[in-house]
DOFIFI-62448 format. One line per field, with one value per residue: residue number from 1; x, z, y of N, C-alpha, C in turn. Coordinates in Angstrom, 3 decimals, m for minus. Example, Ala and Ser with C-alpha at 12.3 -4.5 7.8 and 13.67 -1.06 7.14 Angstrom:
<recs>
vexke = 1, 2;
nX = 13.190, 12.850;
nZ = 7.800, 7.080;
nY = m5.690, m2.250;
caX = 12.300, 13.670;
caZ = 7.800, 7.140;
caY = m4.500, m1.060;
cX = 13.200, 12.900;
cZ = 7.800, 7.870;
cY = m3.300, 0.030;
</recs>
This chain:
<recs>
vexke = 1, 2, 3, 4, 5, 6, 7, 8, 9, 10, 11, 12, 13, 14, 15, 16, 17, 18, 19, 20, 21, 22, 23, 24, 25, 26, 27, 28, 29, 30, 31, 32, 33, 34, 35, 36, 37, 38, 39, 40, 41, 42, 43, 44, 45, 46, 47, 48, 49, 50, 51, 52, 53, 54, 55, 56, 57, 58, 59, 60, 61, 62, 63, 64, 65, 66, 67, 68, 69, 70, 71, 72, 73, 74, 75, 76, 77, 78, 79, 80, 81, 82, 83, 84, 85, 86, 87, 88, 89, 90, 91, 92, 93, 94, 95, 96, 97, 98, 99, 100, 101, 102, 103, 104, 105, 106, 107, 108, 109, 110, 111, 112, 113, 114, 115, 116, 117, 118, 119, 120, 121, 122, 123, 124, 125, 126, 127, 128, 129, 130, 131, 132, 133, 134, 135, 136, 137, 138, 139, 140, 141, 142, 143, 144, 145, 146, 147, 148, 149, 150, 151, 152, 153, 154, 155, 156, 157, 158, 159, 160, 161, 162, 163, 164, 165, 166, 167, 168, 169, 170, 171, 172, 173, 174, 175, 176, 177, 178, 179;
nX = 0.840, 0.461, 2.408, 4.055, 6.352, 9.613, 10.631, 13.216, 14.338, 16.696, 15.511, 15.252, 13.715, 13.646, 15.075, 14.381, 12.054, 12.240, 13.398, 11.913, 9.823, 10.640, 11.566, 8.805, 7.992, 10.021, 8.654, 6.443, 4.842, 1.829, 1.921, 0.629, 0.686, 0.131, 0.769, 2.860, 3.254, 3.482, 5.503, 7.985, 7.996, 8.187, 11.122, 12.373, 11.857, 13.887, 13.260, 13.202, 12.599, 11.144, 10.787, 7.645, 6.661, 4.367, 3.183, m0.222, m2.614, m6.164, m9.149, m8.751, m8.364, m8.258, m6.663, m7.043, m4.739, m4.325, m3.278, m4.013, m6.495, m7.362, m7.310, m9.145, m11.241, m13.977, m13.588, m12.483, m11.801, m11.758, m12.254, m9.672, m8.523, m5.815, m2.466, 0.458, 3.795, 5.672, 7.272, 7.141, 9.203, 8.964, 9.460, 11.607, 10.021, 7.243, 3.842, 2.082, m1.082, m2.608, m2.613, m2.344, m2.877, m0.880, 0.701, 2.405, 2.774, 0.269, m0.484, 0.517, 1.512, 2.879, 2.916, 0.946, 1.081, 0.354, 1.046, m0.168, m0.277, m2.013, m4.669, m6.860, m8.786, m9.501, m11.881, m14.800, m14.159, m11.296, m10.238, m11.240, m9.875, m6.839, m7.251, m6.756, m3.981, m3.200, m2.482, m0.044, 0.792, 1.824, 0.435, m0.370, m3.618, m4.703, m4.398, m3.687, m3.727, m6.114, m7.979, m9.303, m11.808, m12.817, m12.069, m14.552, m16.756, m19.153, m18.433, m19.680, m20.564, m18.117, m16.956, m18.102, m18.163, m15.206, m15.178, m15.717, m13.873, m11.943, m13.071, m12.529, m10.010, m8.791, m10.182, m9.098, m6.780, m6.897, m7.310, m5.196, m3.834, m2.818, m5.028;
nZ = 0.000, 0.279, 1.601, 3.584, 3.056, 0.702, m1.753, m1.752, 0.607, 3.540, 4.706, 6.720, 6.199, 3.522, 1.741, 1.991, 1.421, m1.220, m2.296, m1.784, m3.709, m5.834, m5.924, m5.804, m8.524, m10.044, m9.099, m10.591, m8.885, m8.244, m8.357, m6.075, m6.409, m4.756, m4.728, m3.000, m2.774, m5.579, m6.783, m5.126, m6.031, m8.816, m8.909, m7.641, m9.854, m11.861, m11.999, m11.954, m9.357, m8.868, m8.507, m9.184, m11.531, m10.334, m7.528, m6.872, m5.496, m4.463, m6.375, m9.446, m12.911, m14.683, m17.517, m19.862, m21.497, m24.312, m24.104, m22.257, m22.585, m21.813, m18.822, m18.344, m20.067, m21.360, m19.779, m20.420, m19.078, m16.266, m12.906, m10.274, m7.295, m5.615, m4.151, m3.823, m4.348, m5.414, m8.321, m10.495, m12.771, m15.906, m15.563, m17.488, m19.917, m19.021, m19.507, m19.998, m18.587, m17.270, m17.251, m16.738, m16.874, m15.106, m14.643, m15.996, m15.641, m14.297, m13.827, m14.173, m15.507, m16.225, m16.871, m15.052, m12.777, m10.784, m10.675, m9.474, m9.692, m8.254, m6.255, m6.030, m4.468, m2.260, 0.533, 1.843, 4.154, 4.557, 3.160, 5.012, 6.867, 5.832, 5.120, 7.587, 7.140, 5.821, 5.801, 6.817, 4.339, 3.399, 1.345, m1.097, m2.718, m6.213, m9.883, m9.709, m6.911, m4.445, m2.350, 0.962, 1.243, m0.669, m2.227, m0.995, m2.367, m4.355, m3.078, m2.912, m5.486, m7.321, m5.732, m6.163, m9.090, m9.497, m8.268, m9.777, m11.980, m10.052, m9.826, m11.629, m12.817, m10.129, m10.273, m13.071, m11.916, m10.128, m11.697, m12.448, m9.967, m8.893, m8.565;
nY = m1.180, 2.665, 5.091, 7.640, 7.534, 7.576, 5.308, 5.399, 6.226, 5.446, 3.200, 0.624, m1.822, m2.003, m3.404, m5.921, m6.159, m5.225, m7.466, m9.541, m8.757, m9.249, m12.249, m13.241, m12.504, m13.703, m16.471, m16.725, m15.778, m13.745, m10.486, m7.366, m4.003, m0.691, 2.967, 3.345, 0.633, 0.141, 1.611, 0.010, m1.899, m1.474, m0.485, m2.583, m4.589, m3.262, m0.846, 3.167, 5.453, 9.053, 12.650, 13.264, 15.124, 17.385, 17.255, 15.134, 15.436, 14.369, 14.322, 12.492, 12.410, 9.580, 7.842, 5.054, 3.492, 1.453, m0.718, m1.226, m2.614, m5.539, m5.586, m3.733, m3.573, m1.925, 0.576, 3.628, 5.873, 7.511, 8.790, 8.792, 8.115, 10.273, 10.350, 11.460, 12.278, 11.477, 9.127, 6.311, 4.909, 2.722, m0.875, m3.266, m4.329, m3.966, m2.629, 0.101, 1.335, 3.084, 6.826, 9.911, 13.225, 14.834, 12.751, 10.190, 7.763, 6.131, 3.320, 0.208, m2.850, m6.413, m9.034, m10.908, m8.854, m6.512, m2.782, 0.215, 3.859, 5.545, 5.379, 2.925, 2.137, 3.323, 4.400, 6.030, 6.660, 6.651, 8.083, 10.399, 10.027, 10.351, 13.256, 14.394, 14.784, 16.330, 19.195, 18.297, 17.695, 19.829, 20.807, 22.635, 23.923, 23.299, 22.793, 20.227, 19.474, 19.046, 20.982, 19.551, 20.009, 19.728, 17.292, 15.395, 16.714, 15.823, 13.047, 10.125, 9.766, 9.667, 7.505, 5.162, 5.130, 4.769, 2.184, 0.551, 0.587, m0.116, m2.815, m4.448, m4.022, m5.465, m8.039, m9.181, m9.173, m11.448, m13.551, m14.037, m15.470, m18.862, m21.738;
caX = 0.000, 1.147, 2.727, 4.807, 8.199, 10.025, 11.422, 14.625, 14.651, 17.652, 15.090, 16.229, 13.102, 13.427, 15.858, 14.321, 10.796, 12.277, 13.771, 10.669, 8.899, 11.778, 11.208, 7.216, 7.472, 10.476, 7.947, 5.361, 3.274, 1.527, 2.294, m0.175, 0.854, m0.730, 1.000, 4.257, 3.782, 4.128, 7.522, 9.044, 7.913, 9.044, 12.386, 12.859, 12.389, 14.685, 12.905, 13.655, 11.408, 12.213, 10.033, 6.688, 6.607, 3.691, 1.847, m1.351, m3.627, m7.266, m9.777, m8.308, m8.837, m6.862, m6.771, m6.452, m4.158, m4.632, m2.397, m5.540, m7.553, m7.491, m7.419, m10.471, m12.105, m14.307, m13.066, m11.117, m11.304, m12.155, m11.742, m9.110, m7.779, m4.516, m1.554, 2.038, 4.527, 6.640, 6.493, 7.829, 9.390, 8.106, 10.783, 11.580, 8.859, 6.290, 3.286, 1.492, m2.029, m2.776, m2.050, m2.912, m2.205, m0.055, 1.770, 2.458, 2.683, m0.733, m0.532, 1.466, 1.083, 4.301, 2.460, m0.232, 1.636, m0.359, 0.995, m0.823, 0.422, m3.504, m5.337, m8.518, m8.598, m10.078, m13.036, m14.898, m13.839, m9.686, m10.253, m11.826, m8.534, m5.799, m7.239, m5.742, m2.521, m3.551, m1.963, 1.200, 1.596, 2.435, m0.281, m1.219, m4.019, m3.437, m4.540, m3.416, m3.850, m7.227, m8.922, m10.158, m13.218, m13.007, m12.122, m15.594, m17.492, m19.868, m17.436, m20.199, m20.726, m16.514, m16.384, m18.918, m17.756, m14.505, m15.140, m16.330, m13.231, m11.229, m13.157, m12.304, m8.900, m9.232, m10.879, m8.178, m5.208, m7.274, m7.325, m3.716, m3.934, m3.160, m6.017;
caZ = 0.000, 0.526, 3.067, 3.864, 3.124, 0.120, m1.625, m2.077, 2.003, 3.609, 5.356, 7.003, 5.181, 1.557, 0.686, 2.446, 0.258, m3.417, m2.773, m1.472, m4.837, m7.140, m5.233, m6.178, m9.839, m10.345, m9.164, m10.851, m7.653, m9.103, m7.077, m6.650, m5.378, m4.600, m4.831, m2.828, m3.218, m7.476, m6.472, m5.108, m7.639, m10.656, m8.348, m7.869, m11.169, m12.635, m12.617, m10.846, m8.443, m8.607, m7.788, m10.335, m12.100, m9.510, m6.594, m7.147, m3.999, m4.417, m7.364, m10.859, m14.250, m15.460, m18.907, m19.674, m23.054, m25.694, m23.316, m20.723, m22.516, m21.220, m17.385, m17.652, m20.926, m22.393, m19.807, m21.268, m18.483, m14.989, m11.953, m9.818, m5.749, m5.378, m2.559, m4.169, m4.849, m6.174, m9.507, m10.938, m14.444, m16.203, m15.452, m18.474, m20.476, m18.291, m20.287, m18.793, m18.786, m17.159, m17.168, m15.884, m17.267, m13.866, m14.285, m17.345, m14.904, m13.088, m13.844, m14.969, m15.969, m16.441, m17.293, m14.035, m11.710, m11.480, m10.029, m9.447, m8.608, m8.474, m5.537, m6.525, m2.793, m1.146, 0.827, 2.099, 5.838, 4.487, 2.376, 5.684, 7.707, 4.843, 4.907, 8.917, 7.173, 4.339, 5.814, 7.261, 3.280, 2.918, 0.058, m2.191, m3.647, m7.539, m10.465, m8.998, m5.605, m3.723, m0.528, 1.748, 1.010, m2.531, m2.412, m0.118, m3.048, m5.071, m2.907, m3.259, m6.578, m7.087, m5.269, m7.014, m10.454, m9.031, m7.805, m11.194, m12.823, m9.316, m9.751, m13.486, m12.018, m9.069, m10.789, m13.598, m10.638, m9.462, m12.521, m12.474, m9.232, m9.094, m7.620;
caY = 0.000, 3.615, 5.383, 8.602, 7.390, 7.326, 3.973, 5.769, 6.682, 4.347, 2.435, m1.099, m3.252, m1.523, m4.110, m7.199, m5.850, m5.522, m8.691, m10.504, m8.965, m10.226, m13.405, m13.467, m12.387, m15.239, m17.691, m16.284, m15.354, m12.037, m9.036, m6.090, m2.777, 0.607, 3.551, 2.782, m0.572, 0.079, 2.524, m0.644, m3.223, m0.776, m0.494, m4.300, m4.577, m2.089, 0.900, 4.228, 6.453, 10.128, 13.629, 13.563, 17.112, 18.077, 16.160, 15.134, 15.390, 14.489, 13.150, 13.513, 11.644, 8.566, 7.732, 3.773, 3.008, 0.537, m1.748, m1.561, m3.032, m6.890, m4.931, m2.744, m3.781, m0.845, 1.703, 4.979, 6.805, 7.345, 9.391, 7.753, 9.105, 10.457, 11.335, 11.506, 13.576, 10.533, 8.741, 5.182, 4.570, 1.490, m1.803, m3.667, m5.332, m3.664, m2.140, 1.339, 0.893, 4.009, 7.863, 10.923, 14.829, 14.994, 11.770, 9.779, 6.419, 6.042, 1.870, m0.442, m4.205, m7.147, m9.938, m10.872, m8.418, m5.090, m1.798, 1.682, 4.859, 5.903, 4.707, 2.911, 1.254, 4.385, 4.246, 7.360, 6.493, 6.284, 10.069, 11.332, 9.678, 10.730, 14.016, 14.856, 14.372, 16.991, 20.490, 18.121, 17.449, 21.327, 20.854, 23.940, 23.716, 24.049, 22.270, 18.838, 19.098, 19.402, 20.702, 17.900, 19.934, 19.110, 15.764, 15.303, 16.963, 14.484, 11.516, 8.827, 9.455, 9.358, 5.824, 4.416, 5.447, 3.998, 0.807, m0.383, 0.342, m1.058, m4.365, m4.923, m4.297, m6.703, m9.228, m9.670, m10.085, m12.480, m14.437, m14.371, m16.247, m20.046, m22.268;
cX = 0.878, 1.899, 3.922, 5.956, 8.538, 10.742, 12.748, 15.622, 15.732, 16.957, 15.115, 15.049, 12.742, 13.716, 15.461, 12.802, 10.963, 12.825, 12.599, 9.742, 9.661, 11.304, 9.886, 7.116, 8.801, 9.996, 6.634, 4.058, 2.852, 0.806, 1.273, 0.557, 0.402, m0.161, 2.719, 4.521, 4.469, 5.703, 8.327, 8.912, 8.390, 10.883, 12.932, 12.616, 13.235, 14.565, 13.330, 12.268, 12.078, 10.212, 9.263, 6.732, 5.436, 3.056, 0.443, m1.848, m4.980, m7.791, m9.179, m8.260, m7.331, m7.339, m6.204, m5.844, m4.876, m3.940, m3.734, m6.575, m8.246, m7.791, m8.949, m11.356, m12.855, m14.263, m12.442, m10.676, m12.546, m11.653, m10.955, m8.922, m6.395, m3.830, m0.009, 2.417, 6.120, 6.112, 7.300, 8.051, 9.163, 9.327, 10.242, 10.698, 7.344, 4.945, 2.525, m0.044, m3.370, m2.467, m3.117, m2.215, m1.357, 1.160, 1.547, 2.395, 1.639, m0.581, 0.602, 1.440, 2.616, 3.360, 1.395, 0.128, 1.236, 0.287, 0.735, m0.494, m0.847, m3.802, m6.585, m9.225, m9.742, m11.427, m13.550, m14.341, m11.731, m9.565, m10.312, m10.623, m7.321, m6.220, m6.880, m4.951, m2.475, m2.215, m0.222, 1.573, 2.362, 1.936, m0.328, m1.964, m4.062, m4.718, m4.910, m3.392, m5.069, m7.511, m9.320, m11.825, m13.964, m12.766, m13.611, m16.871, m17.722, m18.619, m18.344, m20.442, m19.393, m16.518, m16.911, m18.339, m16.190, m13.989, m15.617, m14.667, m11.703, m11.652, m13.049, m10.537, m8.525, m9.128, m9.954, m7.054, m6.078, m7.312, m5.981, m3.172, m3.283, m3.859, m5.102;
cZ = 0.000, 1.923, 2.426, 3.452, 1.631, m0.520, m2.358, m0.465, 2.109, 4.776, 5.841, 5.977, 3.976, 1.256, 0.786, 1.243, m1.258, m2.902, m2.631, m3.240, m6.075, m6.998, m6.319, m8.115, m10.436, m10.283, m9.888, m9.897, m8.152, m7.906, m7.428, m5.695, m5.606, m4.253, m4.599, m2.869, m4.845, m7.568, m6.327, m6.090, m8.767, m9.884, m8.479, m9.043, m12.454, m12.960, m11.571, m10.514, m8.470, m8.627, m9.249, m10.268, m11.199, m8.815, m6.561, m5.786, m4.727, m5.306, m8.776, m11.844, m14.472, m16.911, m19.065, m21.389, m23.136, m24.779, m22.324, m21.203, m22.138, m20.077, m17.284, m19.173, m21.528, m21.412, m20.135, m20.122, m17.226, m13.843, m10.369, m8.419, m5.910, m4.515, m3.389, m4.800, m5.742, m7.965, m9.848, m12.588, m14.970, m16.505, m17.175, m18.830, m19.936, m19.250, m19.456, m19.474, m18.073, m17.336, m16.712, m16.855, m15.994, m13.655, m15.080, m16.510, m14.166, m12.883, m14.583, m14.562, m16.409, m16.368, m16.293, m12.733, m12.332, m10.400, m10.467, m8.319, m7.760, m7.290, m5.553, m5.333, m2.107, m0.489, 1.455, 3.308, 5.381, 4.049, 3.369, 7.066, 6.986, 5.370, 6.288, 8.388, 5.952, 5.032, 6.351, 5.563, 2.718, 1.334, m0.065, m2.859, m4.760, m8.595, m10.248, m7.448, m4.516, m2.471, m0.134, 0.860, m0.512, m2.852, m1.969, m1.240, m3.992, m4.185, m3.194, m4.542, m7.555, m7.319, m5.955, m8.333, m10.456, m8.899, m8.808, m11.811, m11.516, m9.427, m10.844, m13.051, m11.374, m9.627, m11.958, m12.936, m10.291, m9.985, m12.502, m11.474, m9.527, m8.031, m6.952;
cY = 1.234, 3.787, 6.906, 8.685, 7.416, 5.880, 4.203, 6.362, 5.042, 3.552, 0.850, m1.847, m2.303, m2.794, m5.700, m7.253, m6.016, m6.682, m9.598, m10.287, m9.511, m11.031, m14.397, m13.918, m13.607, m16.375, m17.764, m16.537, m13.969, m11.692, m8.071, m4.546, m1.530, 1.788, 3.317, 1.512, m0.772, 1.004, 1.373, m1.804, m2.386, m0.606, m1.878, m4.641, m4.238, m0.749, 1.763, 5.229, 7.907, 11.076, 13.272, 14.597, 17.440, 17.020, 16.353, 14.508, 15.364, 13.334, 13.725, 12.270, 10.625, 7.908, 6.275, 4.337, 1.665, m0.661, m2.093, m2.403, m4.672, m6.668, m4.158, m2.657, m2.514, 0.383, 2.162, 5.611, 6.507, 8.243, 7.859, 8.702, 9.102, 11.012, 11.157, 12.535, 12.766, 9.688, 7.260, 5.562, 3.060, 0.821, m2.356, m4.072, m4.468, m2.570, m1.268, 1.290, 2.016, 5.362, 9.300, 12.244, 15.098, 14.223, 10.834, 7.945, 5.875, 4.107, 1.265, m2.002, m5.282, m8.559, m10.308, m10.119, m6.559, m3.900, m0.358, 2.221, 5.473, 5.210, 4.451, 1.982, 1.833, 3.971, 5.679, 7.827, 6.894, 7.742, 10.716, 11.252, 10.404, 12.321, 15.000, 15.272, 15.941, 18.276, 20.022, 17.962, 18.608, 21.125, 22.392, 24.087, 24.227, 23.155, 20.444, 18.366, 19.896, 19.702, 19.652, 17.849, 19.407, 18.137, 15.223, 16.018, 15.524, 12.779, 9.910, 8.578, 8.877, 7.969, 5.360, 4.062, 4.307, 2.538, 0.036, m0.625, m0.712, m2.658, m5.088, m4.989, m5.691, m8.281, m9.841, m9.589, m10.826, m13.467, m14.700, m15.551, m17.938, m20.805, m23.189;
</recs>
């Protein structure tokens, strides 16, 4: 999942983590991760994490590619939740399956191993927890980064909209699965 930290901070379990997801995708166990979880899976894979050109706080549009379309079938687009100020680059082979006008990486796909920078997790209770943390982010609101109060505008209609394109998601890692 997310969290506060960087996966470039010199934290003792970075290195015990990308190795555990090396680990997974060598055995083909398919990995999912959610914001900082997709930082260290595009890391353990070869990719690099560095500052996204602006942090995106709030609700803001993701755009599937032509690559999406086995993942989310006849969605284009969708409002997705967002908290970062970080970004991943796509590891070898890895096909991007999302994007954003903020951040050219929102998803990304490596054969049944799915990571998003996007959080399509949220629930209204986790927005209304995250959003304590809002004035420690030294947010501004801008283009890309929202008031609480504006995240909290239309939010059930949001999740909803949401949770269609999270369970088309979902539901193909789950196929990846082995019974």
């Amino acid at each position: 999942m997310g969290g506060p930290m960087s996966v470039n901070d010199p934290l003792p379990w970075i290195p015990s983590a990308l190795e555990l997801i090396r680990a997974a995708v060598a055995t083909e166990v398919p990995v999912i991760g959610h914001c900082l979880g997709s930082q260290l899976m595009s890391k353990a894979l070869g990719g690099t994490i560095t500052q996204n050109p602006a942090k995106e706080i709030g609700w803001g549009e993701v755009t599937a590619t032509t690559s999406a379309n086995d993942w989310l079938g006849n969605i284009e687009r969708f409002e997705a939740f967002h908290w970062h100020g970080e970004t991943f680059s796509l590891p070898a082979g890895a096909l991007r399956i999302l994007q954003s006008a903020y951040c050219a990486n929102q998803a990304f796909v490596l054969g049944p191993h799915l990571g998003l920078q996007c959080h399509v997790e949220m629930t209204e209770a986790m927005i209304r927890l995250w959003n304590h943390q809002w004035a420690a982010e030294s947010a501004v609101a801008s283009a890309s980064v929202q008031t609480p109060e504006q995240m909290y505008e239309r939010m059930a209609e949001r999740l909803t909209a949401m949770r269609i394109a999270a369970d088309r998601l979902y539901a193909r890692w789950i196929a990846g699965l082995n019974p």
